[in-house]
Backbone as CSV, one residue per row, in Angstrom:
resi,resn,N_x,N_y,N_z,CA_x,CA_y,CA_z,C_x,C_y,C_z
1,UNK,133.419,99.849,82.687,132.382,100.135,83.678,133.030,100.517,85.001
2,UNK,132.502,101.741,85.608,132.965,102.175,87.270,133.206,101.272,88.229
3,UNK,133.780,100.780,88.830,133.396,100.048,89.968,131.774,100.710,90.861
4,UNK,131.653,100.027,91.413,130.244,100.333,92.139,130.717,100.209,93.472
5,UNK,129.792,100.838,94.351,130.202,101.411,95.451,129.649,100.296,96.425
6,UNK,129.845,99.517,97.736,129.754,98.226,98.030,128.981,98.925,99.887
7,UNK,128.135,98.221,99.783,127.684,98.782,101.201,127.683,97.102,102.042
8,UNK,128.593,97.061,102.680,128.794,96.398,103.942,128.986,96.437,104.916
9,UNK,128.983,95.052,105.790,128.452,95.142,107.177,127.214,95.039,107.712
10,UNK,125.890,94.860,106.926,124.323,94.989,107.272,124.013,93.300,106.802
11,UNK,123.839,92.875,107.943,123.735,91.541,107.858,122.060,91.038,108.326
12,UNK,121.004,90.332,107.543,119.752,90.377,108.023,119.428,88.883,108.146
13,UNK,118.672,88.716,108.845,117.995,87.065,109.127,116.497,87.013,108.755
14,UNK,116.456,86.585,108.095,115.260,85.577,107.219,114.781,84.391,107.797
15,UNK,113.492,83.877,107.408,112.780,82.559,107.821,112.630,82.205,106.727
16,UNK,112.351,81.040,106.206,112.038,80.206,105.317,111.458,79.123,105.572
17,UNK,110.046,78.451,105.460,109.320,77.525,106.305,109.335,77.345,107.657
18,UNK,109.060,76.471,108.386,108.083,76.445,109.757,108.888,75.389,110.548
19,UNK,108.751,74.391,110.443,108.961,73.928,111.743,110.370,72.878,111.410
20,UNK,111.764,73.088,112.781,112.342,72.576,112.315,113.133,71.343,113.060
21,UNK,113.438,70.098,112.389,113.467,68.930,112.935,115.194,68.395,112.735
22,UNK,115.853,69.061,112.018,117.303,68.651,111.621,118.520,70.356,111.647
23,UNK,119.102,70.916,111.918,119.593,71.944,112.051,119.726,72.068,110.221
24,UNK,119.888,72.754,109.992,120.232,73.206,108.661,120.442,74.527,108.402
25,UNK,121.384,75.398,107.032,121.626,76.226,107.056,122.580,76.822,108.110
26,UNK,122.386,78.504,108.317,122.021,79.357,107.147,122.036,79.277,106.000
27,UNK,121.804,79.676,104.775,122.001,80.047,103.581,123.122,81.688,103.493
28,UNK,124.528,81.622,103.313,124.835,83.090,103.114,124.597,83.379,101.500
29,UNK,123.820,84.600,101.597,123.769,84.951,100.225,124.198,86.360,100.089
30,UNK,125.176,86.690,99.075,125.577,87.750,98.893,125.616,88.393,97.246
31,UNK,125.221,89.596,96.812,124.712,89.893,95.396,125.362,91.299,95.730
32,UNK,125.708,91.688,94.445,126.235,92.807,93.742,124.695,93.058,92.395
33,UNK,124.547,94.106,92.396,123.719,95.060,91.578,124.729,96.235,90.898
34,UNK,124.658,96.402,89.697,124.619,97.789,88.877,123.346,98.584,89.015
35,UNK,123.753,99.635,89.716,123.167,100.915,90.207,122.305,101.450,89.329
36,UNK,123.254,101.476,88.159,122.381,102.410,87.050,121.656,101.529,86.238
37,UNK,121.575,100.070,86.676,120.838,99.262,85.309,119.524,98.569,86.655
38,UNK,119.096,99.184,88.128,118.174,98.446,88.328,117.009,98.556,87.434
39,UNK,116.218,99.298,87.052,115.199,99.049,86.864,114.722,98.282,85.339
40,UNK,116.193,97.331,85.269,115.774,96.513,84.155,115.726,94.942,84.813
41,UNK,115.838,94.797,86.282,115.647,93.634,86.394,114.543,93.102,87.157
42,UNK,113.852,92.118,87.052,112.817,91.783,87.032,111.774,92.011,85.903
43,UNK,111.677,92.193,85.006,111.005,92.922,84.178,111.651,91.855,82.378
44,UNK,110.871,92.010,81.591,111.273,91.916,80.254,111.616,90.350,80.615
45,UNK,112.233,89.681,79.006,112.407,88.232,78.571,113.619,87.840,78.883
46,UNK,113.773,86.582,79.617,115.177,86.406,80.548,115.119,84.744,79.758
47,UNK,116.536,84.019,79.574,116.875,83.370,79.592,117.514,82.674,79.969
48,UNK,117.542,81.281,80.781,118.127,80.808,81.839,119.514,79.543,81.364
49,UNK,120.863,80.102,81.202,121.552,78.572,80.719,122.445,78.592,81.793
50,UNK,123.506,76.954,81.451,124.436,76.889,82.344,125.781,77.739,82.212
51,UNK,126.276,78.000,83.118,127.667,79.529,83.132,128.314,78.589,82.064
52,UNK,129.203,79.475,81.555,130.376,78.755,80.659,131.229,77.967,81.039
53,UNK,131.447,77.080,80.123,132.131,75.834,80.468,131.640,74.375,81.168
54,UNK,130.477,75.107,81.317,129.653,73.887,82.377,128.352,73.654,81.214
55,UNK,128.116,73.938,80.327,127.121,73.164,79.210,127.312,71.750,79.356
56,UNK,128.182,71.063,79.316,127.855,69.166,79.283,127.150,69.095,81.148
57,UNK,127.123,69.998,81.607,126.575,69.300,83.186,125.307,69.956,82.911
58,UNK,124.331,70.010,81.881,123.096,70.079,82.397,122.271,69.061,82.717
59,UNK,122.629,68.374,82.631,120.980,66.881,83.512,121.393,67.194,84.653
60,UNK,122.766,67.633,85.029,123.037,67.857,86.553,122.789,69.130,87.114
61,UNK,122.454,69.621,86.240,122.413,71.163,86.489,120.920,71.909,86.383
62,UNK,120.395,70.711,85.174,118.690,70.816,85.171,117.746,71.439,86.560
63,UNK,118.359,70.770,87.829,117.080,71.170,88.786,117.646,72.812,89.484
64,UNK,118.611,72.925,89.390,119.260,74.167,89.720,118.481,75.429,88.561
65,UNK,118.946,74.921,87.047,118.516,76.082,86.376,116.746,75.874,86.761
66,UNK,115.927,75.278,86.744,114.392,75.613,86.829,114.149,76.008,88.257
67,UNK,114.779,75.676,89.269,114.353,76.358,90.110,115.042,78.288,90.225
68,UNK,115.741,78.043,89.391,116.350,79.763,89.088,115.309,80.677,88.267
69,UNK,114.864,79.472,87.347,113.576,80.300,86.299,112.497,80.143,87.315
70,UNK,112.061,79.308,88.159,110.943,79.444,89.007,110.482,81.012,89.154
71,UNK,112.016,81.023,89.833,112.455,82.298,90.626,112.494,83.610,89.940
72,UNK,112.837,83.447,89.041,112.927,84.496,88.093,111.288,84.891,87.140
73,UNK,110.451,83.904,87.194,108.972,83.872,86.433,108.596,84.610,87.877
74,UNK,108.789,84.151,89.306,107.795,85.238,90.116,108.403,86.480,90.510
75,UNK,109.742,86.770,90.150,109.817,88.253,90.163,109.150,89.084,89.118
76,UNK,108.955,88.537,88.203,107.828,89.246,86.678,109.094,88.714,85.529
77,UNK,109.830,88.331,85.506,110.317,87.744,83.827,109.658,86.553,82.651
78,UNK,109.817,86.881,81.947,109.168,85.974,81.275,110.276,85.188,80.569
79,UNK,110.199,83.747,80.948,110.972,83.007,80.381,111.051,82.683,78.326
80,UNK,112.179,83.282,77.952,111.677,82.882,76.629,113.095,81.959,75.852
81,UNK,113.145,81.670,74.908,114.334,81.032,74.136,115.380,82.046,74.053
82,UNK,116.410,81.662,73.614,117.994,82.405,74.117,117.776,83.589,72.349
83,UNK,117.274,83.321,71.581,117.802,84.206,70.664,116.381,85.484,70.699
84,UNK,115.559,85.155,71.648,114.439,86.457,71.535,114.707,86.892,73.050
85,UNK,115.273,86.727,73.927,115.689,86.926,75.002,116.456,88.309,75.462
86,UNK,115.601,89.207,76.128,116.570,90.640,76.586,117.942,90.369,77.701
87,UNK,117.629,89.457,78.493,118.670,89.158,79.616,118.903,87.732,79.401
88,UNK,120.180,87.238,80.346,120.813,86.166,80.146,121.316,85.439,81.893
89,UNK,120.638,84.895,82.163,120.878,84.355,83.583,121.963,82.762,83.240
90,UNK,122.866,83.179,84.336,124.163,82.203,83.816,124.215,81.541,85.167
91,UNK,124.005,79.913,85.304,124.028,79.526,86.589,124.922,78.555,86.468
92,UNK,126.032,78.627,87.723,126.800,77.395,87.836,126.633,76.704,89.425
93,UNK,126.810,75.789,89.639,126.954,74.827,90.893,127.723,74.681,91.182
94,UNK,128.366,74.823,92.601,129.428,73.163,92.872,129.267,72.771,93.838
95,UNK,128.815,71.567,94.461,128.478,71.010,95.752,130.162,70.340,96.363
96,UNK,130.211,70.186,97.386,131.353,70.337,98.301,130.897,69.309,99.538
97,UNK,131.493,68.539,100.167,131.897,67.715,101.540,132.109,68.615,102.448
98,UNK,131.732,69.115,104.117,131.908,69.653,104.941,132.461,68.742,105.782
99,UNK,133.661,68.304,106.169,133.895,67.191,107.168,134.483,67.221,108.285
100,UNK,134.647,66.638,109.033,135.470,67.511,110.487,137.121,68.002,110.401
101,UNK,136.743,69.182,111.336,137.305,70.052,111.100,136.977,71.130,110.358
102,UNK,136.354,71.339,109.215,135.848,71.936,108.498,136.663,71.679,107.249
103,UNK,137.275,70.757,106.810,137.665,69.906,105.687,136.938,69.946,104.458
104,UNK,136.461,70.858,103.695,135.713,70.989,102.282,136.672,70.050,101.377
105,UNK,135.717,68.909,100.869,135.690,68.094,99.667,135.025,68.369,98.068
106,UNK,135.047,68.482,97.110,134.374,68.423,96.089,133.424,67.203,95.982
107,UNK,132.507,67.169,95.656,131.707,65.737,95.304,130.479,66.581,94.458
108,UNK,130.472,65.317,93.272,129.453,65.391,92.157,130.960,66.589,91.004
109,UNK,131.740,65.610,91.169,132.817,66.586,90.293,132.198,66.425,88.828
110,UNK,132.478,68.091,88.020,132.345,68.187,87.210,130.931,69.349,87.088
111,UNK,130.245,69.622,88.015,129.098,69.980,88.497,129.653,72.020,88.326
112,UNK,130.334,71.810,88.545,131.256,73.006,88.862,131.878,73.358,89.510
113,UNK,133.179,74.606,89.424,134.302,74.815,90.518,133.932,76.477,90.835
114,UNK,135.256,76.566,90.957,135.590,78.358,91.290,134.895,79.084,90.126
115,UNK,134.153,79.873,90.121,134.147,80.827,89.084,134.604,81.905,88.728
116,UNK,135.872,82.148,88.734,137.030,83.218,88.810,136.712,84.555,90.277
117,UNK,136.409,85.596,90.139,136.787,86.689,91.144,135.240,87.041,91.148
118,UNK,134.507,86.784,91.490,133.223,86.824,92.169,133.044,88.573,92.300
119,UNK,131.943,88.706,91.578,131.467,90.504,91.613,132.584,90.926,90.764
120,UNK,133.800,90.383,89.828,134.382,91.377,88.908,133.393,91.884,87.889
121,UNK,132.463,91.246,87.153,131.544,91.699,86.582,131.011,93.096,86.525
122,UNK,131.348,93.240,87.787,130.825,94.714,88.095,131.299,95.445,89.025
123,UNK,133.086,95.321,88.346,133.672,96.095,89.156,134.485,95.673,90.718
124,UNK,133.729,94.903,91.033,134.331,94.615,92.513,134.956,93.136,91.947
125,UNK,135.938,92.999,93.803,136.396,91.615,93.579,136.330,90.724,94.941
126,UNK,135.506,90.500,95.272,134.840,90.330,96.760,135.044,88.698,96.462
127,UNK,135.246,88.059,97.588,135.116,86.329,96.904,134.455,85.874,98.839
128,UNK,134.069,84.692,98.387,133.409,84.153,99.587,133.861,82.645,99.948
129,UNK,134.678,82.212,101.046,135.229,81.730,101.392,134.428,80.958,103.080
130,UNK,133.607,80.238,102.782,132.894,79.685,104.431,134.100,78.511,104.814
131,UNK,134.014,78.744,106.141,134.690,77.562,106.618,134.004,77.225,108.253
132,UNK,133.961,76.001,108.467,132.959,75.514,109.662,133.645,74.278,110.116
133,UNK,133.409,73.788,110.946,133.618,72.512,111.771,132.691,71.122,111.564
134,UNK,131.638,71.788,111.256,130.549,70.529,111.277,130.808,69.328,110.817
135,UNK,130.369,68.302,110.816,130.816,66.963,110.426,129.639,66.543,109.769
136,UNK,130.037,66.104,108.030,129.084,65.251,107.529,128.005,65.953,107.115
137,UNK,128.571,66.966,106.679,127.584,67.859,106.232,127.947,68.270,104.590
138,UNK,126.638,68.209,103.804,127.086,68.484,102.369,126.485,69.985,101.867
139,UNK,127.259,70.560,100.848,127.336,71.994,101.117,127.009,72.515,99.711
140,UNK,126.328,73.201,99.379,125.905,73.550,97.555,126.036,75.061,97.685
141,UNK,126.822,75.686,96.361,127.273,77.069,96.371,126.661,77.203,94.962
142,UNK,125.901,77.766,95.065,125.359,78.388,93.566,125.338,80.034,93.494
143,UNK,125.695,80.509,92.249,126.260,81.505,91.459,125.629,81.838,90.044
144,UNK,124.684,82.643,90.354,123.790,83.466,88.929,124.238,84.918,88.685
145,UNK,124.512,85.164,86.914,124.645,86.073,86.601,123.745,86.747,85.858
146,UNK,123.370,87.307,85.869,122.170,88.279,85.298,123.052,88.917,83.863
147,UNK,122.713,88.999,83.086,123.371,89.664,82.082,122.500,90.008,80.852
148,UNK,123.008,91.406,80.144,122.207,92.499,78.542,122.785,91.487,78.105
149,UNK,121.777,90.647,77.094,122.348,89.841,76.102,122.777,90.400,75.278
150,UNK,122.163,91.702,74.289,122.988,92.284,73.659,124.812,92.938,73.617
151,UNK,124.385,92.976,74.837,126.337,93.577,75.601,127.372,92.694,76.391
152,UNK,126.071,91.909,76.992,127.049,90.809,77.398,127.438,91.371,78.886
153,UNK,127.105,92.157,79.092,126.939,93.491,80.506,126.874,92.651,81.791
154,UNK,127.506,92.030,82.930,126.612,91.798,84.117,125.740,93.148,84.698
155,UNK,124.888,92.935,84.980,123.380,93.847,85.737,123.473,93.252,86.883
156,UNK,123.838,92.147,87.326,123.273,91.292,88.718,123.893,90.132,88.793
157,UNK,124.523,89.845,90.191,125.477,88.903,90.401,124.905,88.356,91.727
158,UNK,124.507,87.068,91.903,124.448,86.558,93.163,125.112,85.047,93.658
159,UNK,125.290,84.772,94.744,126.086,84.018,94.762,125.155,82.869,96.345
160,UNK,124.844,82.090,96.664,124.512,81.509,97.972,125.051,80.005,98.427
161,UNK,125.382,79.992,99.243,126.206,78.906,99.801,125.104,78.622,100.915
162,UNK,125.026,77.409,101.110,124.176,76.257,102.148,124.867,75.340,102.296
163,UNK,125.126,75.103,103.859,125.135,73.757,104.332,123.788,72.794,104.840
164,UNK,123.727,71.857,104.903,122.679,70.910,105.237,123.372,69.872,105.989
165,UNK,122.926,68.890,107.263,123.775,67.764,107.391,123.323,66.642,106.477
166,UNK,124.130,65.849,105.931,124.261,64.866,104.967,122.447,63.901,104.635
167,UNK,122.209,63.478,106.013,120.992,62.894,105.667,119.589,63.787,105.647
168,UNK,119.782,65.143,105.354,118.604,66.553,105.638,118.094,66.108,104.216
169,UNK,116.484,66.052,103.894,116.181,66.199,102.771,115.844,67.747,102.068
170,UNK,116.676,68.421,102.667,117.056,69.614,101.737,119.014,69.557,101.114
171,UNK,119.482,68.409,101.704,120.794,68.107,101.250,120.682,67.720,99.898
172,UNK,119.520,67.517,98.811,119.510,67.249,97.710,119.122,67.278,96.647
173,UNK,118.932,66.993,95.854,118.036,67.015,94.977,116.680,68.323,94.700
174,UNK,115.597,68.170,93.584,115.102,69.713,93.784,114.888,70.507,95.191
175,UNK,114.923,69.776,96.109,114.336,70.547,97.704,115.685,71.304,98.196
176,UNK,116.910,70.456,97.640,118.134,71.368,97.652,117.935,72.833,96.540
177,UNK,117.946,72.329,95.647,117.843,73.140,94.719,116.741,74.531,94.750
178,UNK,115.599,74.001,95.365,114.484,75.437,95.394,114.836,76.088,96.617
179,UNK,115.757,75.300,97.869,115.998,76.573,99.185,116.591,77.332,98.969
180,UNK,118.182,76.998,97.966,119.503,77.754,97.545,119.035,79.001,97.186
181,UNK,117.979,78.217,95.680,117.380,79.570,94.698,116.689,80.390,95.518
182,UNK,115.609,80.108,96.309,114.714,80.843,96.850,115.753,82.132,97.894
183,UNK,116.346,81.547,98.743,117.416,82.282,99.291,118.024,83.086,98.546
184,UNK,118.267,82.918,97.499,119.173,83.559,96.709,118.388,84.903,96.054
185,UNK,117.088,84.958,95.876,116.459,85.873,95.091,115.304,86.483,96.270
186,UNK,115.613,85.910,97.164,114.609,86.926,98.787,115.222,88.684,98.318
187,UNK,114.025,89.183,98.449,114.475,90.331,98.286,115.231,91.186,97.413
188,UNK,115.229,90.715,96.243,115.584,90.435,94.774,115.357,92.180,94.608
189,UNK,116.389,92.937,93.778,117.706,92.406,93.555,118.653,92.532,95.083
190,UNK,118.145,93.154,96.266,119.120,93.448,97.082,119.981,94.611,96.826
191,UNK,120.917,94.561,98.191,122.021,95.755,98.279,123.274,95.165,97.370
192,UNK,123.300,96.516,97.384,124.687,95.982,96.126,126.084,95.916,97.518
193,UNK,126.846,94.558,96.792,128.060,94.289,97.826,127.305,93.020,99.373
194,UNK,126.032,93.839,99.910,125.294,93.026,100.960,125.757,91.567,101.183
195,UNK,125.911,91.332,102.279,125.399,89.712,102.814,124.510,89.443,103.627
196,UNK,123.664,88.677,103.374,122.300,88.428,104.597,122.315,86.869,104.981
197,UNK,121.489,86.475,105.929,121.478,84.886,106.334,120.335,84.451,105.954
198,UNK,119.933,83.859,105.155,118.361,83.324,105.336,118.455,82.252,106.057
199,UNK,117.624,82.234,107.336,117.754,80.550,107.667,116.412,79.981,107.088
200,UNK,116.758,78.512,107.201,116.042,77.675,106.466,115.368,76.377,107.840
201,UNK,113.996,76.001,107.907,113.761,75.194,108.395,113.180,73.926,107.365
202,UNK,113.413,72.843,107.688,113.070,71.549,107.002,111.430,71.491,107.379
């Protein structure tokens, strides 16, 4: 497959709920698209599992993948079982410690790590690297691949990183889980290569 051609530098700000009482966010979210395969996404029978290698972390991974199918049922897919399924959505996690200095920890190990070269799928090799100062802040990076089940093809790569400070009740659990996703699929599928900010209010 060609490499695809990467349009950067166009950086946009988003709202996400109303009123806000704890700083939180941005959300950076950044997605790669195949050019010649949009108009197969959103559309047709999608199936949602965990990326490879990360199958034993689904109870941990459970609120991540349904809020991805949330996401994916209101762009128009229809969620179906993996062997009648046209596409293949591959989601991994890994939540991280933000500590002073900007000191990134792993925590909830096993959840997930690196997922090799970010956008090779399709050609590019772009990787995303945040680093911050904040203190006590916990940080969730989630990473969906869109993929032709028949070919095994990536179509769509997205990737979103959030910080929250530690006691934010979007630091966890599904309310973590539906800002990431929701951020992650604003404007679905996006520019190919793009990074945007969604901010997020609690």
């Amino acid at each position: 497959m060609k490499p695809l051609p990467i349009a950067l530098g166009l950086a946009a700000a988003l709202t996400l709920g109303a009123c806000t009482t704890t700083p939180t966010g941005p959300v950076e979210v950044t997605r790669f698209v195949a050019a010649d395969r949009t108009a197969e996404l959103g559309r047709g029978s999608i199936f949602v599992e965990s990326a490879a290698g990360l199958e034993g972390d689904s109870l941990t991974l459970s609120p991540y993948k349904a809020a991805v199918a949330d996401e994916l049922r209101r762009l128009g897919y229809t969620e179906s079982a993996r062997e009648g399924a046209g596409q293949v959505a591959q989601v991994s996690v890994e939540r991280y410690m933000l500590g002073s200095g900007g000191r990134r920890s792993p925590v909830n190990v096993g959840v997930g790590g690196s997922t090799g070269s970010y956008g090779s799928g399709l050609g590019l090799g772009i990787g995303i690297n945040l680093g911050g100062g904040q203190k006590d802040r916990l940080g969730t990076e989630m990473a969906v691949t869109i993929r032709d089940k028949a070919t095994g093809e990536s179509i769509w790569e997205g990737r979103a990183d959030f910080q929250a400070p530690e006691d934010s009740p979007l630091a966890r659990g599904p309310a973590n889980a539906q800002t990431v996703a929701s951020a992650l699929f604003r404007d679905f599928p996006g520019n190919n290569g793009e990074t945007i900010e969604v901010e997020v209010s609690e």
